[in-house]
N, C-alpha and C positions, 0 to 999 in steps of 0.2 A: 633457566634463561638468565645469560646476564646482564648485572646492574649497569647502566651506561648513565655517569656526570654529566649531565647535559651542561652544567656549571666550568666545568673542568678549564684550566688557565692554560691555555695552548703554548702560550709563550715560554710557562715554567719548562716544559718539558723541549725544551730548544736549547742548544750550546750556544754559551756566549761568540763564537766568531758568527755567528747566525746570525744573531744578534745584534753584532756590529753590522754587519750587512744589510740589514733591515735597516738599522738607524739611519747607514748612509745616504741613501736614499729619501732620505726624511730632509726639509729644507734645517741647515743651521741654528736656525731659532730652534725649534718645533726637536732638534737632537739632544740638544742644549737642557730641555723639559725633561728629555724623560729621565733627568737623574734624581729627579723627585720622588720616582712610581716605587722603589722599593731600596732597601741598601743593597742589594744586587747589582741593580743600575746605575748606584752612583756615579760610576767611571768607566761607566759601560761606552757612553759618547766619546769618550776621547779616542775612542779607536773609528772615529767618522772620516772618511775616505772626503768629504767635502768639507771647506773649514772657511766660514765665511765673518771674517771680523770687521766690521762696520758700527764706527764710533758711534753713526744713528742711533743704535743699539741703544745706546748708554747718554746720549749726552740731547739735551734738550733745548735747542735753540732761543725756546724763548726764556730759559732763567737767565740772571744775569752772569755777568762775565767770571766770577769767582765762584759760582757755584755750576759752570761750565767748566770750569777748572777743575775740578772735584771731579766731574761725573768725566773726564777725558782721564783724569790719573785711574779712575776704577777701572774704565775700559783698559789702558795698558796694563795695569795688575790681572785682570782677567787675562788677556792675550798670552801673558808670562806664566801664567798657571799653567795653561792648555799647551803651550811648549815644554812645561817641565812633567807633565802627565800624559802626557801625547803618545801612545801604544804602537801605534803602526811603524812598517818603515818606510810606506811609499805615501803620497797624496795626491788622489787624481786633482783638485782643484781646489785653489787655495786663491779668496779675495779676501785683501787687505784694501779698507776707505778710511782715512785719515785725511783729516783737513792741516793744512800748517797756517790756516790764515790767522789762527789765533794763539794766544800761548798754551801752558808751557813749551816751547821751541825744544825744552832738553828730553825731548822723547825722539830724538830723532836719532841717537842710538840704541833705544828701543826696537825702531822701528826699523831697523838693518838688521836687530839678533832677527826680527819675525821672516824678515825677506831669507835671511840665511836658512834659516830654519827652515822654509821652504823647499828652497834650493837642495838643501842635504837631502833633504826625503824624497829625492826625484819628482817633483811636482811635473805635471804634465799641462795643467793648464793654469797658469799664474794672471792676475787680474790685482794690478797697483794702481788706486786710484786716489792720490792727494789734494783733487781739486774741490772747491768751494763749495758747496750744496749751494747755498745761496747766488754763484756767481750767474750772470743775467745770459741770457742766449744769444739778446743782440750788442752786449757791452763789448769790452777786453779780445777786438777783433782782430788790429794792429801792430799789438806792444804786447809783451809780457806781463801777465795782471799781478803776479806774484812770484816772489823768489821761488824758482822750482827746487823741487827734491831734488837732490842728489841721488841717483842710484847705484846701487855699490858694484865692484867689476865683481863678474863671477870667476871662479880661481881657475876654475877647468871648462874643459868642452862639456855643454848640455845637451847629450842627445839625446833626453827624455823631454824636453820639454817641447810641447805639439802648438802649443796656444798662447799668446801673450798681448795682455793688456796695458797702457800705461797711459797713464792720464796726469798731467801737469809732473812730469819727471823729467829731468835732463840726463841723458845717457849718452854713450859713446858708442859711434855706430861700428865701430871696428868690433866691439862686443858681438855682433849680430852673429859674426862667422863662427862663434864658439853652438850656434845655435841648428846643428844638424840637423834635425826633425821638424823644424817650425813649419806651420802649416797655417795658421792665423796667428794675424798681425793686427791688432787695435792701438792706434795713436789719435790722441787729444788732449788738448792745451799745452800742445808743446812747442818750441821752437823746431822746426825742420826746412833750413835749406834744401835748394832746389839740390845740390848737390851733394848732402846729404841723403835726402832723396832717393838718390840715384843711387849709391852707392848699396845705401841698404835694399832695395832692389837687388845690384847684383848677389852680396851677400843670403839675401833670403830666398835661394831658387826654386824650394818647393810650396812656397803659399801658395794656398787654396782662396785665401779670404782674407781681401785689406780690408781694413775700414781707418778714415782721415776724419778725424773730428776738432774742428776750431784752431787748425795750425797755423801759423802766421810762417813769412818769409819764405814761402812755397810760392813760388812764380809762375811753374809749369808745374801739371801733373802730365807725363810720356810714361807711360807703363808697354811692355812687352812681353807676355808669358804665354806659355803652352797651357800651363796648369791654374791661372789663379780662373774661378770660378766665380766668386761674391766681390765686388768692388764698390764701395760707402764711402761718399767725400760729401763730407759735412761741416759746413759754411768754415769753409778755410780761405780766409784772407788772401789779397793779389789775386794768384793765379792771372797775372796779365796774358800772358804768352800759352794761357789755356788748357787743356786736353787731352791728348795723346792717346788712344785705346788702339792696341793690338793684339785682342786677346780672345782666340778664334774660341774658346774652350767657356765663355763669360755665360753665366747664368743668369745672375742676377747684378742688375747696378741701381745703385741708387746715389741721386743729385742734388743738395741744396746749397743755392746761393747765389751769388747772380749769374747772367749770360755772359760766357764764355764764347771762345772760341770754340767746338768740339770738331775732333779731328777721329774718326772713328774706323777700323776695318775690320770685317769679317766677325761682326756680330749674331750669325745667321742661328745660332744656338741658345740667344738670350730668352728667358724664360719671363723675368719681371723688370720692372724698370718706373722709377719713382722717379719723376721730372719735376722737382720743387724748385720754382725762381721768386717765390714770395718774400724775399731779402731785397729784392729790386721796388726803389723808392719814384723812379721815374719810369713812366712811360715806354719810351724810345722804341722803335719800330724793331724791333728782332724777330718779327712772323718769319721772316725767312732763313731763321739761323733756326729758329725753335723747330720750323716747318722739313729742315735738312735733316735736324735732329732724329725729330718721328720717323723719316725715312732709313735710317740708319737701323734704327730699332724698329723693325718692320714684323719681325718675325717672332715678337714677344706675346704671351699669353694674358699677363695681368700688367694695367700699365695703370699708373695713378698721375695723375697729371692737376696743377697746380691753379688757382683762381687767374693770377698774372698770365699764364699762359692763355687759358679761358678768353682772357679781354684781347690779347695782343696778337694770336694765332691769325686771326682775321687781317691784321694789316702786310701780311706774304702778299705779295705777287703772283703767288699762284696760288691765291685763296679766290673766288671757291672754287675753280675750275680744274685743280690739281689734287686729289686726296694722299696721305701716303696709305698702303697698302697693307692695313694693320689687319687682314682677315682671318688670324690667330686669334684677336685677343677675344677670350673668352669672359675675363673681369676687367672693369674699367673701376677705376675710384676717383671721382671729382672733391677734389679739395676745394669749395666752393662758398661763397656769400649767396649763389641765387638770385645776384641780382641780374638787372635787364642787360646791363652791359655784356655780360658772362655769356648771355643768349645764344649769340652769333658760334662762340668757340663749345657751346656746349652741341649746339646742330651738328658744327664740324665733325665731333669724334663720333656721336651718334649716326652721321653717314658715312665714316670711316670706317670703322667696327660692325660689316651686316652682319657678323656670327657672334655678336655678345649676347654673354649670356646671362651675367649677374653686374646689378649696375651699383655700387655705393654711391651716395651722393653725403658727404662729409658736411655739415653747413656750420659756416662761425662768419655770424653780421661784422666779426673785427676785421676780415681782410680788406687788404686796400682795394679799394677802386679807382680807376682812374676816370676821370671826368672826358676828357681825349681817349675815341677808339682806335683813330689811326683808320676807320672803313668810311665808307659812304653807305653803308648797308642801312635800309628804314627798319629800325626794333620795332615800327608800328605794323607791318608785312611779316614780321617775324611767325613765325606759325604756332609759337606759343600764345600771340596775343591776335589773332589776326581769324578772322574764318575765313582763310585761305591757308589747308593744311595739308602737310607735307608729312607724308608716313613715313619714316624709315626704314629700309629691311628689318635690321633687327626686333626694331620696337614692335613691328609686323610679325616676325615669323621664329625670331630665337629668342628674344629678351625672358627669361627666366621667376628671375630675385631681385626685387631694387630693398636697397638695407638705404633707410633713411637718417642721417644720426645729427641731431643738434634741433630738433623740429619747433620753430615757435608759433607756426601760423599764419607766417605771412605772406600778405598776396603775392609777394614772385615766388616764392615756393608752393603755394597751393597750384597756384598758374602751372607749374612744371609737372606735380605730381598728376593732375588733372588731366595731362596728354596723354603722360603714359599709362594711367588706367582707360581712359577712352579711347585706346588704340594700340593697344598690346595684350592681342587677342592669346597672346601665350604663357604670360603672365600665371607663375601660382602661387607665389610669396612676396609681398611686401610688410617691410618689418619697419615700422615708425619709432624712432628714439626720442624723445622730447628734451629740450635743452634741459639744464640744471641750472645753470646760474642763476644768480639774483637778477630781479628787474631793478632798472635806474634810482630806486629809492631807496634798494636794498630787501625789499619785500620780493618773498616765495612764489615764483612763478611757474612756476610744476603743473600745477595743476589747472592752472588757465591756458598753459600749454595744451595739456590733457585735451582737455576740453573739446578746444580745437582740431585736436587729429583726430578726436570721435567725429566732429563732422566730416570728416572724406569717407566713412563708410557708408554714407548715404550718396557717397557719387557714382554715379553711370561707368560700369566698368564691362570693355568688352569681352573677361575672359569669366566664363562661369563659373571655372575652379578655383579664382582668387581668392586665395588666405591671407587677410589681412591684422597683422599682430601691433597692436600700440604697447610700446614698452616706456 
C-alpha cells in the first residue's frame, strides 16, 4: 500500500505562471508578502495582474513633515522597482494614490513614468487618485482646493482600456475620443464644465457606469444614453439648472447634495436609488420636489432615503393623501437620527412600501434636525407614541429583517423598535449594532450600549420565530 505525505507542499508542485495567477488575485499588500515565503517567490509578485500603489502604504500622516518626506521617496523607489521587475505584458488594474498637497513636488515626473508604464501594458482598468486623504467632505466645494495634476496625453488610441478613474487631475477632454472601450467613468475633484460635460458625454458612447464626485462649475447634469446603467453624483457644487436623466436602460442612481431640480424619463428599469440631501442646512419646503422624485423612481427594489428627506416629505401637498407607488421595494434603508421629527416621513415610506421586506434603520444622533416641520401633523397622535395604532401592510404581513446599526438606547429609538416587534407578526431577524463612539467625556460606551439592547429581548414581540441577534 502506498505512503501518502499528508505533509506534502501543494504549492512546490505548481508552475510558476500558476502561481502568478494565484497571487493575483491576492489583494496588493498581501502579493507584495509573499516574496518572503521562499527565494522561489521572491519576484514571483511582480508578475501580479493587479498593482495597487498607494503612498498610505508607506507614508504616516502623523510623523512629521521630513520624515514624511523620507517615507513618500521610499514609496516612489518602491513603485520604480516594480516598473523595472514587472514580468507581464498586460495589467488588468492598476491604482496609483499619491497626494501632491505636500512635497517633494519633483516626483511628479515620477509619476508620468508610472501612469506610462500603465499605459504601455494595456491597462484595462486605470484608477489615478491625487487628492488629499485628509481633504474634508464638506470643505473645497466651490474653488479648486489644490493645484491639480496634470495628466499626460496619451500618444495613441486606447482600446484596451474599459474603466477609468481620476480624482483631482486636470485632463483634456478631447483625450476621451482616443478611448474606444470605455465603459466606466469616475471623476472627483475636478474642474468640469457644463460643457465639458457635454462633450465628454458625446466622446464616451459606450458607458455603462458614471460616477461625479465633488466637481465644481458643473451647472447642469443632462445625460442621454441607451447604455449607461450606474449613475453617482456626489455633492457636486452649483448644479443650478439641475438634472436631466434620460436613461431608459438606468439601474442604479445614486444622489447627494442638495435639491435640485430633477427632470427624469423612463426610469421604469431602475433597480436601487440612494436619495441623500443631508448637505441641505435649511429647511425649505421641497416635499413636492422630493415627493415628484419618489414617483419617478417608482419601480426601484432597494431605495435608501436620507434623515432631511424623513423631516421634509411631510410638508408636499400631497402628503398624506398621495403615496408614490413604490410596491417593488423590497429593501428600504433609513439614514436616520430617530428622532420624533423623522416620525411623520418614516410612516410615509412604511405605508408606501406594503411589500418590504428587509428594513435597515442607519442611526447617527449628528444629523441635522430641523426645528420647523413644515406639517400641522400632532407627533403626540403619531402611532409611535400614541395608543392609537396604525398597522401597516408591510409591518403586518412582509416585513422580514430590520438590521439595526448605530444603537444607543434611546427613547426615540427604543419607541420605534417596539412597534415593530409588537406588530410584525412576520418578522424573523432583527440584528441590533450598538454605536461605537466615545460618550461626551470621551469614555467607552460599548457596553452600556450593550446593555440596553439586552433589554428589548424581554419585549412583547408578535412573531414566535424572531431571531434576535445584539452585535
Amino acid at each position: 500500500m502506498p505512503h501518502h505525505n499528508k505533509n506534502i507542499d501543494m504549492f512546490s508542485q505548481l508552475t510558476n505562471p500558476i502561481i502568478i495567477i494565484i497571487i493575483s488575485f491576492l489583494p496588493f499588500k498581501d502579493a507584495v508578502k509573499t516574496s518572503v515565503l521562499s527565494k522561489r517567490w521572491r519576484h514571483l509578485w511582480y508578475g501580479t495582474t493587479t498593482i495597487d500603489l498607494d503612498q498610505a502604504f508607506f507614508v504616516d500622516p502623523n510623523e512629521d513633515s521630513s520624515i514624511r518626506s523620507v517615507q513618500r521617496n521610499s514609496f516612489i523607489e518602491f513603485s520604480k522597482r516594480l516598473i523595472q521587475y514587472y514580468s507581464r505584458p498586460t495589467i488588468a488594474k492598476f491604482h496609483l494614490a499619491f497626494s501632491l498637497s505636500e512635497p517633494p513636488q519633483s516626483n511628479v515626473t515620477d509619476l508620468q513614468e508610472l501612469i506610462h508604464f500603465a499605459i504601455s501594458h494595456k491597462v484595462k482598468a486605470l484608477d489615478l487618485d491625487f487628492s488629499n486623504p485628509t481633504w474634508d467632505e464638506q470643505s473645497h466645494t466651490h474653488h479648486c482646493p489644490v493645484e491639480l495634476y496634470e495628466l499626460p496625453d496619451w500618444a495613441d488610441d486606447d482600446d484596451d482600456l474599459e474603466s477609468l478613474k481620476l480624482f483631482s487631475c486636470n485632463f483634456r477632454v478631447s483625450e476621451f475620443n482616443k478611448f474606444g472601450a470605455l465603459k466606466s467613468l469616475s471623476l472627483g475633484w475636478v474642474k468640469l464644465p457644463t460643457s465639458s460635460f457635454k462633450s465628454l458625454l458625446l466622446s464616451c458612447v459606450f458607458l455603462e457606469s458614471l460616477s461625479l464626485k465633488k466637481c465644481w462649475d458643473l451647472e447642469s447634469v443632462e445625460i442621454r444614453s441607451q447604455r449607461l446603467m450606474t449613475l453617482v453624483i456626489d455633492k457636486c457644487s452649483s448644479l443650478e439648472n439641475g438634472v436631466v436623466i434620460d436613461v431608459p436602460n438606468l439601474r442604479v442612481f445614486k444622489y447627494c447634495g442638495p435639491v435640485v431640480y430633477f427632470v427624469t424619463e423612463y426610469l421604469n428599469g431602475i433597480v436601487e436609488a440612494d436619495l441623500d440631501f443631508g448637505i441641505e442646512v435649511e429647511f425649505n419646503e421641497h416635499g413636492d420636489v422630493l415627493h415628484q422624485l419618489l414617483m419617478d423612481v417608482w419601480c426601484v427594489r432597494i431605495l435608501s432615503v436620507c434623515s432631511y428627506m424623513l423631516q421634509v416629505i411631510p410638508s408636499s401637498e400631497e402628503y398624506p393623501s398621495m403615496k408614490p407607488p413604490l410596491n417593488g421595494v423590497k429593501h428600504m434603508i433609513l439614514k436616520t437620527a430617530l428622532h420624533a421629527h423623522e416620525y411623520h416621513g418614516i410612516s410615509f415610506f412604511l405605508s408606501s412600501c406594503p411589500n418590504l421586506e428587509t428594513l435597515t434603520i442607519d442611526i447617527d444622533p449628528a444629523r441635522r434636525i430641523f426645528p420647523e416641520r413644515g406639517t400641522h401633523l400632532n407627533l403626540y397622535e403619531h402611532e409611535f407614541l400614541s395608543k392609537y395604532i396604525m398597522v401597516y401592510r408591510c409591518v403586518e404581513r412582509s416585513l422580514k429583517v430590520v438590521e439595526i446599526k448605530g444603537f444607543k438606547g434611546a427613547i426615540n429609538e427604543v419607541v420605534v423598535i417596539n412597534y415593530l416587534l409588537s406588530y410584525g407578526p412576520a418578522l424573523e431577524r432583527m440584528s441590533i449594532t450598538v454605536a461605537k463612539e466615545l460618550g461626551p467625556g470621551g469614555q467607552h460606551m460599548e457596553e452600556s450600549y450593550r446593555q440596553q439592547a439586552h433589554k428589548i429581548l424581554k419585549f412583547r414581540r408578535a412573531s414566535k420565530t424572531l431571531n434576535i441577534m445584539i452585535n
